[in-house]
SERO-4910 file (N, C-alpha, C, O; in steps of 0.05 Angstrom, whole numbers):
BEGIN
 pado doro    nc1    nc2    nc3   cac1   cac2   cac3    cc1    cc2    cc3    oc1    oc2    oc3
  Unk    A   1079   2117    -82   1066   2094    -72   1048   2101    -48   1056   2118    -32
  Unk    A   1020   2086    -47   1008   2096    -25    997   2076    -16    984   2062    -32
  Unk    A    998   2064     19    982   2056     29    960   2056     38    958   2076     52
  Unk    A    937   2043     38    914   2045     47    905   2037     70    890   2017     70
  Unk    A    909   2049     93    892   2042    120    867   2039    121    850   2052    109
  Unk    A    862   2018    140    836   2004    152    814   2033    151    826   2055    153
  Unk    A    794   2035    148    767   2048    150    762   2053    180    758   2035    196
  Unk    A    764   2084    186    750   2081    219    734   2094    226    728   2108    207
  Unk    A    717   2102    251    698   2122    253    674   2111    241    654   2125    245
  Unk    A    669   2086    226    638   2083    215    623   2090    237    629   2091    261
  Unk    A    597   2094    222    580   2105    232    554   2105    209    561   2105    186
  Unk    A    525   2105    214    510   2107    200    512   2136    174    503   2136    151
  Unk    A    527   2152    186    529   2187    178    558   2188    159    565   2209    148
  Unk    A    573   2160    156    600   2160    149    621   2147    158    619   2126    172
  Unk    A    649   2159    149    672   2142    160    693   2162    155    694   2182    142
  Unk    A    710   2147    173    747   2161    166    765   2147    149    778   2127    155
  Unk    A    764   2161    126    785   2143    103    814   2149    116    818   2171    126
  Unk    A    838   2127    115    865   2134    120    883   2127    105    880   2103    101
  Unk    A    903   2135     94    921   2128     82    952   2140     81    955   2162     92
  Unk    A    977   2126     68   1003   2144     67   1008   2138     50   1001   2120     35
  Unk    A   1029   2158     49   1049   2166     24   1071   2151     39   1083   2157     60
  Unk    A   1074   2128     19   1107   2120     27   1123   2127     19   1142   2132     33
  Unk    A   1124   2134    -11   1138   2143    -28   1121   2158    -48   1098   2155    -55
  Unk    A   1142   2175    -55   1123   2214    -66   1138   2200   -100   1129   2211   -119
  Unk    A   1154   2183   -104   1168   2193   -139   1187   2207   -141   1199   2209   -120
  Unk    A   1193   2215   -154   1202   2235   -168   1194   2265   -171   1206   2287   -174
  Unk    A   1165   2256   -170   1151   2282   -184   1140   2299   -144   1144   2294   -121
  Unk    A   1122   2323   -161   1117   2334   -127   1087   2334   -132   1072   2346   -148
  Unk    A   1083   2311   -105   1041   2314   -112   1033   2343    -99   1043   2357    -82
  Unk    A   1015   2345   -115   1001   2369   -112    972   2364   -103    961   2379    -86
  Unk    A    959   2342   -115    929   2329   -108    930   2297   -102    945   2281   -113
  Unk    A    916   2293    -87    909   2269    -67    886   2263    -64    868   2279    -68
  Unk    A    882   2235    -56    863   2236    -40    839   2204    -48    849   2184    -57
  Unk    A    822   2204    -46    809   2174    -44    787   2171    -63    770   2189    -65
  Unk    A    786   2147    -79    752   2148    -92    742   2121    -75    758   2107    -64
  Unk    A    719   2117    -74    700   2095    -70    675   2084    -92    668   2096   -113
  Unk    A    665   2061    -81    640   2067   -103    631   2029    -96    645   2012    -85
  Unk    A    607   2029   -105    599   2003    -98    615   1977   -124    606   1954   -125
  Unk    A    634   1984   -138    641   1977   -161    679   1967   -161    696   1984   -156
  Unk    A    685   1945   -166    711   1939   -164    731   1961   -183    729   1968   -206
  Unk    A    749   1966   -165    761   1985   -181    759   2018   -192    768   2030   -212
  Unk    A    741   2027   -170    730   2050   -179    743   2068   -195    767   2067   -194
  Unk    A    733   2088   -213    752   2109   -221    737   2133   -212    714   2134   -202
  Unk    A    761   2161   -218    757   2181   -213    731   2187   -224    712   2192   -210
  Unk    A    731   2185   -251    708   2195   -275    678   2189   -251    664   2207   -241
  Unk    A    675   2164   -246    647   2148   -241    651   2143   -214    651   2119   -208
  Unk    A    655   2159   -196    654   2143   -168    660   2166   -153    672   2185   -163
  Unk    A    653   2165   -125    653   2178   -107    675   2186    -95    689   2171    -82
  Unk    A    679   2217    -98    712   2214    -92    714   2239    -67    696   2253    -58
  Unk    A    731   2238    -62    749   2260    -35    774   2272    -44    795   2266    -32
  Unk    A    775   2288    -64    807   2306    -64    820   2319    -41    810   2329    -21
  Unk    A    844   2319    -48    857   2337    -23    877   2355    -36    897   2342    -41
  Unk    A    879   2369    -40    898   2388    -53    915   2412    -40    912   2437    -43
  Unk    A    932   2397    -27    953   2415    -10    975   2399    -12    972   2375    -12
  Unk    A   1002   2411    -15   1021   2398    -17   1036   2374      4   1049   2378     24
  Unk    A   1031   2355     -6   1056   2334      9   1069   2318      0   1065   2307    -22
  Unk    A   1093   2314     24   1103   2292      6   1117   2261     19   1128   2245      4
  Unk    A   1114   2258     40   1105   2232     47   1087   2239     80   1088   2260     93
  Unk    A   1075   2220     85   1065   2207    114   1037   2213    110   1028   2224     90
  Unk    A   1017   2201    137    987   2191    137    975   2217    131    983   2240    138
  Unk    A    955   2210    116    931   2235    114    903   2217    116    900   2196    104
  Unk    A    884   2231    135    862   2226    130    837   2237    124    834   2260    130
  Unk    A    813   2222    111    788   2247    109    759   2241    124    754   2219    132
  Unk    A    743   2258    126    721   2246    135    701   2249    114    698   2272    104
  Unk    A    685   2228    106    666   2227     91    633   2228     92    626   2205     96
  Unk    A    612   2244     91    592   2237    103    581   2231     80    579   2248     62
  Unk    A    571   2203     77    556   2187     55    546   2157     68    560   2144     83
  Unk    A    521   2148     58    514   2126     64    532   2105     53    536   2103     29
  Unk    A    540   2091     69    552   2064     59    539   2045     65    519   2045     80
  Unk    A    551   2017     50    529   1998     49    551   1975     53    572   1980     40
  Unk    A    551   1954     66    560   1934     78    568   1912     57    549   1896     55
  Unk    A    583   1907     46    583   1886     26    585   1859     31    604   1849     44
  Unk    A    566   1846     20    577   1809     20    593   1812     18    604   1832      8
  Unk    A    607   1780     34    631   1769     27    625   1746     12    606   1734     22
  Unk    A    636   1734    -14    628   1721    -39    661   1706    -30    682   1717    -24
  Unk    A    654   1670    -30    670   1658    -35    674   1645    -57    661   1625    -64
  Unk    A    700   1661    -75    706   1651    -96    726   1619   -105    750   1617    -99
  Unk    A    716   1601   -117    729   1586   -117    750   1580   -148    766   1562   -148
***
């Protein structure tokens, strides 16, 4: 299971993605790490991603990303 922390560090040049490992499974991760993308639900395949590939197995990891981001509406759904 992984948590997703708040976005920090924006900046025109990027941001600091954060997140934890609450719980590792069963199994032992080997790769980690974040996708984005202007699109609900991004996947690995189609979207902008950040691997991390060193072993852990619970608590915060973060990355820095340098990519333009873009500010999204907020759309009130009724």
């Amino acid at each position: 299971r992984v948590k997703t922390i708040e976005v920090s560090g924006i900046s025109e040049s990027g941001a600091t993605l954060n997140a934890e490992i609450i719980y590792p499974g069963n199994g032992r991760i080997i790769e980690f790490g974040f996708v984005w993308g202007e699109n609900v639900n991004p996947t690995i395949e189609s979207s902008e991603k950040k691997i991390i590939d060193h072993e852990i197995t619970t608590g915060g990891f973060t990355t820095e990303i340098s990519t333009t981001l873009k500010e999204l509406e907020k759309t009130l759904v009724m």
